[in-house]
BAPASE-114496 format. One record per residue: x, y, z of N, C-alpha, C in turn. Coordinates in steps of 0.001 Angstrom, whole numbers, padded with zeros to 6 digits, always signed. Atoms other than C-alpha are relative to their C-alpha. Layout:
N
XYZXYZXYZ
...
end
This chain:
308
-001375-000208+000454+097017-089898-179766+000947-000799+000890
-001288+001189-000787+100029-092383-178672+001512+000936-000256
-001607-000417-000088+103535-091225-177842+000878-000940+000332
-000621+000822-000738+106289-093494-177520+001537+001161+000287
-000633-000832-000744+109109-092230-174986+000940-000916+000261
-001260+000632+000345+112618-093803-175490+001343+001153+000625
-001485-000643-000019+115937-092476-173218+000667-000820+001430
-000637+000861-000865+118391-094175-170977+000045+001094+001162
-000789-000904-000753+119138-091083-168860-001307+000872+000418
+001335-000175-000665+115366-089401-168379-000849-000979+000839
+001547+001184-000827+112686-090688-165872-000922+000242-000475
+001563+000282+000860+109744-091973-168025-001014+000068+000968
+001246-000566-000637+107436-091218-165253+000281+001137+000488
-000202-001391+000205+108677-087692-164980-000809+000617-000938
+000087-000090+001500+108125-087582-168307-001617-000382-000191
+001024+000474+000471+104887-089520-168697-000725+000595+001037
+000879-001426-000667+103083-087245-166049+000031+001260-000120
-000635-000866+000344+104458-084307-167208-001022+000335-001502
+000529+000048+001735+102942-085038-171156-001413-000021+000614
+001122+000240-000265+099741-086211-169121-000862+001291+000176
+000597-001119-000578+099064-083123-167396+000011+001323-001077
+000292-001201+001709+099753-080876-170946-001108-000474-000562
+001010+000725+001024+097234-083418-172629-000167-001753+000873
+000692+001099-000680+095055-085885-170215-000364-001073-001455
-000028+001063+000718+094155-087838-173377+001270-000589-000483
-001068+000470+000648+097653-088579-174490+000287-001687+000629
-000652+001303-000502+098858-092285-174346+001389-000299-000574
-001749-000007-000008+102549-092552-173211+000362-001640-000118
-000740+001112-000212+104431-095699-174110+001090-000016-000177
-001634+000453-000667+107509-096675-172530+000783-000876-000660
-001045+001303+000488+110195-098558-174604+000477-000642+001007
+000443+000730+001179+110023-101548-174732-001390-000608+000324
+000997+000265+000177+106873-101921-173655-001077+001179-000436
+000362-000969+001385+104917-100160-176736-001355-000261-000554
+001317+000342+000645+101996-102509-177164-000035+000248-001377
+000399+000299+001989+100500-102084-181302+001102+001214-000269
-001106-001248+000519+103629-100415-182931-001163+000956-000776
+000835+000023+001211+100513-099603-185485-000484+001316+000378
+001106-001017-000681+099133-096951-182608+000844+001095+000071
-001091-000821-000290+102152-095017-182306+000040+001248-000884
+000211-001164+000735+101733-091471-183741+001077+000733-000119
-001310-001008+000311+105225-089594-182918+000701-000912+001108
-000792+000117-000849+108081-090650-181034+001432+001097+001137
-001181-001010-000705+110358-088420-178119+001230-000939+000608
-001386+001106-000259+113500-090111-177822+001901+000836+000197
-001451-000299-000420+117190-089867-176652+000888-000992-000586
-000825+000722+000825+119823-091718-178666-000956-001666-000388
+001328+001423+000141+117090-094504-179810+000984-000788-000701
-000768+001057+000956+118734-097625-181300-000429-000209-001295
+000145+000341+001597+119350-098258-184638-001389-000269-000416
+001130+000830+000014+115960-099429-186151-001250+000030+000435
+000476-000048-000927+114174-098684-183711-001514+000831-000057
+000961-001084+000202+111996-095551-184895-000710-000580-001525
+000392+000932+001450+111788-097788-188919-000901-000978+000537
+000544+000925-000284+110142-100280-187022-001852+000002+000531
+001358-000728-000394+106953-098031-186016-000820+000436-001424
+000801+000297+001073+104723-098590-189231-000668+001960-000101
+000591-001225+000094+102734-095080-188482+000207+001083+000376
-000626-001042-001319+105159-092922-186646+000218+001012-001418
-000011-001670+001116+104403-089363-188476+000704+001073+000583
-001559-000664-000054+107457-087262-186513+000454-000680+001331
-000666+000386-000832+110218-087898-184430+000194+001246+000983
-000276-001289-001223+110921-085145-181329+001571-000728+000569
-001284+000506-000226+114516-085281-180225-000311+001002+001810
+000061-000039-000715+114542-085240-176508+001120+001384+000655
-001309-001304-000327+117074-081728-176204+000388+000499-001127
+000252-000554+001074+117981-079451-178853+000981-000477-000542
-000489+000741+001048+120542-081262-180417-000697-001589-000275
+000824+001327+000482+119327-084070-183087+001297-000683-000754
-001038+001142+000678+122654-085629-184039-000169-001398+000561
+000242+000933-000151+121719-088488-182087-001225-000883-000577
+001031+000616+000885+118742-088815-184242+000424-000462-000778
+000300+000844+001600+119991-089191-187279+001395-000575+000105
-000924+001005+000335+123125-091393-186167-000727-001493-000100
+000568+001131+000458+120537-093926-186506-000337-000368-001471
+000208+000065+001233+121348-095395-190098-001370-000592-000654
+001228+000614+000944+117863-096749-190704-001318+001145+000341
+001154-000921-000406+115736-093624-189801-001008+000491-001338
+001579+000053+000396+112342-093538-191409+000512+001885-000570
+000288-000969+000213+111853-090072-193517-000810+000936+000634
+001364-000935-000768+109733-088199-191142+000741+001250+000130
-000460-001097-000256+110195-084936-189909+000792-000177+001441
-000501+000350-001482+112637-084815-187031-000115+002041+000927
+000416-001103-000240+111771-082095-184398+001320+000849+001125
-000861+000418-001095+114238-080542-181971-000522+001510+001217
+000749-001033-000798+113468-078987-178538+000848+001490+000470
-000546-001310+000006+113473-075321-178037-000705+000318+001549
+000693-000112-000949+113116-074829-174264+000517+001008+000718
-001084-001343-000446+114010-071604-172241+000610-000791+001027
-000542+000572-001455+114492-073603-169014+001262-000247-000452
-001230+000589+000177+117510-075610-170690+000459+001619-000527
-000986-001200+000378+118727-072434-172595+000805+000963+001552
-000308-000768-001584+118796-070475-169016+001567-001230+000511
-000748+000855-000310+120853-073717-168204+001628+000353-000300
-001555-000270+000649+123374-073441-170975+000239+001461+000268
-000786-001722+000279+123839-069489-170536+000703-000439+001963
-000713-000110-001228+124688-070547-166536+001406-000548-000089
-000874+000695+000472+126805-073061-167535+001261+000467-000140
-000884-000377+000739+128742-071596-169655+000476+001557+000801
-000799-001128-000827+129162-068404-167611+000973-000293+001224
-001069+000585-001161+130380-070244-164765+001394-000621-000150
-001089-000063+000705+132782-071555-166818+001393+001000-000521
-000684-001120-000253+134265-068474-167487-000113+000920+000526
-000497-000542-001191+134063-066804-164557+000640-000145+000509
-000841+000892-000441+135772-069693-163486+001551+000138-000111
-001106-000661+000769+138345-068823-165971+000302+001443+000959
-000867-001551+000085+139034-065252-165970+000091+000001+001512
-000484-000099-001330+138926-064844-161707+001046-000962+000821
-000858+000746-000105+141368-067483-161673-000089-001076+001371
+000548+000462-001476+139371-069737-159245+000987-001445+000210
-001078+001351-000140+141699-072829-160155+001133+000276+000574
-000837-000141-000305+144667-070963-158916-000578+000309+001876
-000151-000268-001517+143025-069785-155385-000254-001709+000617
+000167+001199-000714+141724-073610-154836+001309-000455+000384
-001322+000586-000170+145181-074410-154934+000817+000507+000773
-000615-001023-001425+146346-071773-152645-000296-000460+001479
+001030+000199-000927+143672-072823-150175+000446-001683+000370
-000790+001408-000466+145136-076592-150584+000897+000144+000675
-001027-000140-000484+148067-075582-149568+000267+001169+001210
+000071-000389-001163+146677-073215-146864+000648+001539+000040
-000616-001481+000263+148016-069775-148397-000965+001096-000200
+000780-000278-000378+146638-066877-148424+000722+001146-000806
-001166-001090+001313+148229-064583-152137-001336+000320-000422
+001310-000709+000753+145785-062427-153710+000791+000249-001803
+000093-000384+001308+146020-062174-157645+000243+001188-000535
+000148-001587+000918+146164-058840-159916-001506-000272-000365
+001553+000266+001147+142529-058007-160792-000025-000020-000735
+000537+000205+001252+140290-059567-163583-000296+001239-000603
+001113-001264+000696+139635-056770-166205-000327-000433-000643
+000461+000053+001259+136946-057737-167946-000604+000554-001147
-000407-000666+001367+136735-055460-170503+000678-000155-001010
-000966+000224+000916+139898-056563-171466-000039-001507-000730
+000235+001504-000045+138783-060439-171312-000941-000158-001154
+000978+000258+001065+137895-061334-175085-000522-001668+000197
+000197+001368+000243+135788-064277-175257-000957-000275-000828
+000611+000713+001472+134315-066173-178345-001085-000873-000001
+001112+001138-000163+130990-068025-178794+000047-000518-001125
+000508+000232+000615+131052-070491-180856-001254-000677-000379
+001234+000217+000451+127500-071424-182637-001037+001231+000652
+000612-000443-000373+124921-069013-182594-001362+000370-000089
+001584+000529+000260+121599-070160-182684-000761+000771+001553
+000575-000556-001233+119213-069577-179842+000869-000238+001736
-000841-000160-001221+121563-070770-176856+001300+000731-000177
-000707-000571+000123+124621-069418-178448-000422+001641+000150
+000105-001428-000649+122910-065936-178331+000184+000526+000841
+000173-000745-002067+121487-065747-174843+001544-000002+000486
-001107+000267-000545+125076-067112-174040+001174+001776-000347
-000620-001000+000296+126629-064212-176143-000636+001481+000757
+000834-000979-000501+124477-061860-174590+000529+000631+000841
-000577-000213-001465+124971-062378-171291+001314+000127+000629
-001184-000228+000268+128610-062488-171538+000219+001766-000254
-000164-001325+000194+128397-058974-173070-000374+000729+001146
+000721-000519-000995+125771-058210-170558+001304+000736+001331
-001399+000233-001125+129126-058667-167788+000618+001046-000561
-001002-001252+000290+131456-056389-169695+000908-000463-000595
-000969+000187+000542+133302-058798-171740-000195+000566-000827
-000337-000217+001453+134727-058325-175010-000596-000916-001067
+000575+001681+000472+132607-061077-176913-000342+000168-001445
+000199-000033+000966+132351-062173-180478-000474-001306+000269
+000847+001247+000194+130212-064800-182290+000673-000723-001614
-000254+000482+001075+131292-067330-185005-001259-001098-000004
+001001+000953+000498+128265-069159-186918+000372-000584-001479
-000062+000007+000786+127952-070655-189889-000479+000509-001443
+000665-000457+000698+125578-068350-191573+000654+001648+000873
+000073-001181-001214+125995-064283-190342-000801+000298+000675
+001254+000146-000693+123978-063213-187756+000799+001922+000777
+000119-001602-000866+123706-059369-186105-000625+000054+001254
+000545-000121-001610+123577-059128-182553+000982+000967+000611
-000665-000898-000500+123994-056056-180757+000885-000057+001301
-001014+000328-000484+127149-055571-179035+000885-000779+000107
-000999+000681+000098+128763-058688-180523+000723-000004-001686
-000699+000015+000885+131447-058580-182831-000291-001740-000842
+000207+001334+000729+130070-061567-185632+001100-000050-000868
-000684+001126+001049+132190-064052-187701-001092-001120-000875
+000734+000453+000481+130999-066123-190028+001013-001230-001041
-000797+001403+001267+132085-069374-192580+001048+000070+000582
-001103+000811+000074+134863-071372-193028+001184+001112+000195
-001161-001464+000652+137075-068100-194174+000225+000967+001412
-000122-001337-000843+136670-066034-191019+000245-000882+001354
+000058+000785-001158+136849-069163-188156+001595+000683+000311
-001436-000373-001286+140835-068298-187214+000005+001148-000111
+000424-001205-000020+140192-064660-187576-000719+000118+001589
+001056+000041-001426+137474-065434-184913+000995-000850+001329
-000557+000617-000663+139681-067712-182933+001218+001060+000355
-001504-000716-000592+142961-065441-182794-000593+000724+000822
+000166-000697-001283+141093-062956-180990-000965-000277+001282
+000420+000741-001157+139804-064999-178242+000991-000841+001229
-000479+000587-000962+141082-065744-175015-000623-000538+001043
+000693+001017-000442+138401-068048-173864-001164-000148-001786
+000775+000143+001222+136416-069532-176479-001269-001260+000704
+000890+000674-000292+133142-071560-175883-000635-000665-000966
+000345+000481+001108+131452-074149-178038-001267-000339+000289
+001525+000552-000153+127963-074507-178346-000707-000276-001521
+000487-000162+001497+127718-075388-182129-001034-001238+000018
+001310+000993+000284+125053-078178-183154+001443-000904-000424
-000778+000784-000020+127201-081645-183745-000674-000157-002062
+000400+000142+001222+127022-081472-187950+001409-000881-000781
-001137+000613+000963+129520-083116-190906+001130+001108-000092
-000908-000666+000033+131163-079751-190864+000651+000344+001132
-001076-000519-000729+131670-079098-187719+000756-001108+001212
-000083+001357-000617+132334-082551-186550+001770+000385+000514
-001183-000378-000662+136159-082224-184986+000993+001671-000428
-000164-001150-000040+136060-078326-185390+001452+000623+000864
-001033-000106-000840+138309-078025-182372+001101-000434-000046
-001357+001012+000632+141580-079555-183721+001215+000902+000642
-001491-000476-000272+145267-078456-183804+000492+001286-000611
+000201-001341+000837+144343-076114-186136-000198+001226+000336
+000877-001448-000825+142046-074240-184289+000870+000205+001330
-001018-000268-000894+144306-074288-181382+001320+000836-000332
-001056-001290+000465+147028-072769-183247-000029+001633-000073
-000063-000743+000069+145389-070320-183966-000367+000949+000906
+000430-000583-001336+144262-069097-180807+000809+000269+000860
-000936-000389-000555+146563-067122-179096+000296-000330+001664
-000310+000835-001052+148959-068222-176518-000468+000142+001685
+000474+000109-001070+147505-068946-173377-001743+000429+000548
+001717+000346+000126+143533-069317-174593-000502-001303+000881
+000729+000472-000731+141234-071136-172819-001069-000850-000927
+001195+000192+000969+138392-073623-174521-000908-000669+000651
+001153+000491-000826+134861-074654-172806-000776-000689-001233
+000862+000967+000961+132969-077210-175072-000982-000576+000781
+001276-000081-001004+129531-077264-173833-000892-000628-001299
+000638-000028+000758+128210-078127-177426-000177-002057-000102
+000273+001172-000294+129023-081879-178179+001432-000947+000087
-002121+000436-000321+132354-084518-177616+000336-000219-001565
-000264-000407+001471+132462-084647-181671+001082+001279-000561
-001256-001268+000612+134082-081341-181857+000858+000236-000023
-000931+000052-000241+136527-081910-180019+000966-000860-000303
-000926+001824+000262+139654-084074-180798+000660+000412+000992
-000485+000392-001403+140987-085340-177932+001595+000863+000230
-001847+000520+000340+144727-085961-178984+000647+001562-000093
-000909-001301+000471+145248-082058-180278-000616+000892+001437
-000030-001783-001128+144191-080202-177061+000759-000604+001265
-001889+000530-000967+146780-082960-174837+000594+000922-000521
-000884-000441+000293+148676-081824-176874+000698+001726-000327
-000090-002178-000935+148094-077708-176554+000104+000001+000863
-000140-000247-001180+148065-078116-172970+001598-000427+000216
-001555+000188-000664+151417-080249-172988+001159+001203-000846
-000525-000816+000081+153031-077596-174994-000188+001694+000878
+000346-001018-000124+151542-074870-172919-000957+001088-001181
+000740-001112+000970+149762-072724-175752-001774-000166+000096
+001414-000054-000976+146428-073720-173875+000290-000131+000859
+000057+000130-000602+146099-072767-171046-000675-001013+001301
+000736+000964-000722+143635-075249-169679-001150+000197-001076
+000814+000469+000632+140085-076529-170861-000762-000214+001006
+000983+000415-000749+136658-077187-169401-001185-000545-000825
+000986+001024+001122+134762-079980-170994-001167-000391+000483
+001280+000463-000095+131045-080670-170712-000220-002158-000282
+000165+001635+001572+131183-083780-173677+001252+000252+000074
-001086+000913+000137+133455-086075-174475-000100-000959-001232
+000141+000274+000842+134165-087965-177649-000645-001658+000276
+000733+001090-000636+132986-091287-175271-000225+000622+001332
+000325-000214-000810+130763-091025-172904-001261-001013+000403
-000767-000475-000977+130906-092045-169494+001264+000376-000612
-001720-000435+000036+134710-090795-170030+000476-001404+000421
-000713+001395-000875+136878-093919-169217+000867+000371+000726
-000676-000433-001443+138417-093702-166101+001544-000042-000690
-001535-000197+000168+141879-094363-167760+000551+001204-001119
-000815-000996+000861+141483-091269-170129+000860+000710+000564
-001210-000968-000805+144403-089013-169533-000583+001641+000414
+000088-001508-000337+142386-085471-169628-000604-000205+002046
+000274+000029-001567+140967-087143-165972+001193+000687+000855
-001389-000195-000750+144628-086498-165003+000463+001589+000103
-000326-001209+000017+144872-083031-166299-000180+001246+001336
+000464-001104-000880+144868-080605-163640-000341+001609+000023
+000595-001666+000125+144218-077272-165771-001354-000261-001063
+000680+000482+000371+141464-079553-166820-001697-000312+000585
+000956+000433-000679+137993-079580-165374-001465-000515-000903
+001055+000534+000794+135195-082164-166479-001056-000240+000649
+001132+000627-000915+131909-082637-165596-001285-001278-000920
+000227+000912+001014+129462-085212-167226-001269+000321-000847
+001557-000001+000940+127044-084177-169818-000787+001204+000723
+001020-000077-001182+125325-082047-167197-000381+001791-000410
+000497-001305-000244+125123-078477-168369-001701+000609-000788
+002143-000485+000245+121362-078236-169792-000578-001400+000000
+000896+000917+000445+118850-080814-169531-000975+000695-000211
+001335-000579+000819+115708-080694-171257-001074+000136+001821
+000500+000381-001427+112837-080160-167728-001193-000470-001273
+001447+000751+000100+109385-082218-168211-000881+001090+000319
+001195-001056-000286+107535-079530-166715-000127+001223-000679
-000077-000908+001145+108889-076983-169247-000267-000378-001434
-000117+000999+001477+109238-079334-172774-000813-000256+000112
+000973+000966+000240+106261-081030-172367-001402+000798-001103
+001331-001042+000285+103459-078033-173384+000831+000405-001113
-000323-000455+001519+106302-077450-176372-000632-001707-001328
+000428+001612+000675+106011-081728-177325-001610-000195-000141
+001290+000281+000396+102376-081905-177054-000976+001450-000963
+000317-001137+000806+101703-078604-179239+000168-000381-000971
-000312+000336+001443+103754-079794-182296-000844-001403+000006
+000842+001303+000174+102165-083556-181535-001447+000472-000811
+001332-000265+000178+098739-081681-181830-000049+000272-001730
-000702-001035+001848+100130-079498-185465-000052-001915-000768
-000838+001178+000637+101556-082767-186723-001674-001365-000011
+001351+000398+000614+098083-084622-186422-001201+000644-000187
+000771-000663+000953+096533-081963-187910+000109+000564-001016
-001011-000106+001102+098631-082133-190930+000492+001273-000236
-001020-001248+000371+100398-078726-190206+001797-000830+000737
-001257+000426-000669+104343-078963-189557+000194+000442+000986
-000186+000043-001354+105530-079111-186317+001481+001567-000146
-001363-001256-000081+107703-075970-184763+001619-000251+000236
-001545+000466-000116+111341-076074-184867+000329-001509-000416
-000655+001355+000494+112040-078822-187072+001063+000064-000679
-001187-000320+000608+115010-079674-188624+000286-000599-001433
-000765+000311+001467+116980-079306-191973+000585-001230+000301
-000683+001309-000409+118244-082831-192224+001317+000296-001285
-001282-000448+000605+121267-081058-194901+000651+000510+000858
-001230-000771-000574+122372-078765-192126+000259-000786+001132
-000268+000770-001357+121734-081010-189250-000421+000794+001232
+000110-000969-001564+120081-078217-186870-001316+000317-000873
end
């Protein structure tokens, strides 16, 4: 069995010892050196170039290197195969830290003591009640859960907006198009962890800001698609957001001359809150590899209508 292993941002010998030690027979090839496209059985890849996966004559599925696969299929010449996407606890554990730290961050008002501490003061706050601290998950698939969970777990107030309904104890669910500012008004942090799809492609607008009452909070941990740039300047310069904490970005690196760099109730970091690990993913990638040449379907594959 041949694997080829395509990403700008993983180490392919991480990676290619990692697959080895799940499955000693496996043969890893490294884009762009691939040897007989002809041998190539599945490909695990991270934003692969255009073409790139069409060009592999026998490639019977694709594996998307992290659980979102919008970077799969922004490749307009992608081959009909099955595309797979990874379901790993390690990264999930990731995104539920992530995203808690995020709003912890929030609600204990850690941006206001750094700034105290700049300036060498020494004011104590009114305590956080979080009880009273509603905060909103949006997407709620397997990381949006744990995320909602654990949130509850704490003692917030937490609801979930998906695009299908979903029942999870102790969170207040939303659901469709019809119930999103419903779900948004009563949130005063909101989190995004939706999958990057056609619907929910600039979700986060001026819209959704409106409706989110004054002096909300929004953490986008999901992808820089959701967000539009231009309408949450522009909640922050009116005040009716309070600040923002962005994972993604609609380009990425960020360009040093964007303006949210400047923001100061603004904190960005780059891409960084789950990666996929090699030593976790690998025993999920060489399982479905195994399924997939033994003409069963591979686990967790994706609807290519919903995009997840």
């Amino acid at each position: 069995m041949a694997l080829l292993f395509y990403s700008k941002v993983d180490d392919p010998e991480e990676w290619t010892d990692a697959l080895k030690r799940a499955e000693p027979a496996l043969d890893v090839r490294v884009w762009p050196e691939i040897g007989e496209a002809a041998d190539i059985d599945a490909a695990l890849v991270w934003r692969p170039p255009t073409g790139m996966l069409a060009s592999l004559p026998n490639l019977k599925a694709i594996f998307s290197l992290g659980a979102g696969v919008d970077h799969v299929f922004a490749d307009d010449d992608l081959p009909d195969l099955p595309v797979v996407r990874l379901v790993d606890p390690a990264l999930t554990s990731q995104m539920v830290e992530y995203v808690l730290l995020a709003v912890l961050d929030r609600h204990r008002r850690m941006d206001a003591y750094r700034a105290y501490q700049a300036r060498g003061e020494w004011h104590q706050l009114p305590a956080a009640d979080t009880g009273a601290c509603r905060v909103g998950v949006m997407g709620l698939g397997e990381i949006g859960q744990a995320i909602a969970l654990a949130l509850a777990n704490l003692g917030f107030a937490v609801a979930g907006w998906s695009r299908t309904q979903k029942q999870l104890d102790g969170i207040q669910s939303f659901h469709g198009a019809g119930q999103l500012a419903p779900f948004l008004g009563r949130c005063d942090i909101v989190a995004c962890v939706l999958p990057l799809t056609a619907e929910t492609t600039g979700i986060l607008d001026a819209r959704a800001f409106a409706a989110m009452p004054k002096g909300a909070y929004v953490i986008n941990a999901g992808r820089g698609g959701h967000l539009v740039e231009a309408d949450l300047m522009a909640a922050l310069g009116t005040g009716h957001l309070s600040g923002a904490w962005l994972d993604v970005c609609q380009e990425e690196p960020l360009p040093p001359d964007n303006p949210l760099w400047s923001q100061p109730n603004v904190t960005i970091t780059p891409h960084v809150a789950g990666w996929v690990l090699p030593r976790t993913a690998s025993v999920q990638v060489i399982e479905n590899l195994r399924r997939v040449l033994a003409g069963n379907p591979p686990h967790n594959i994706v609807d290519p209508a919903r995009g997840y």
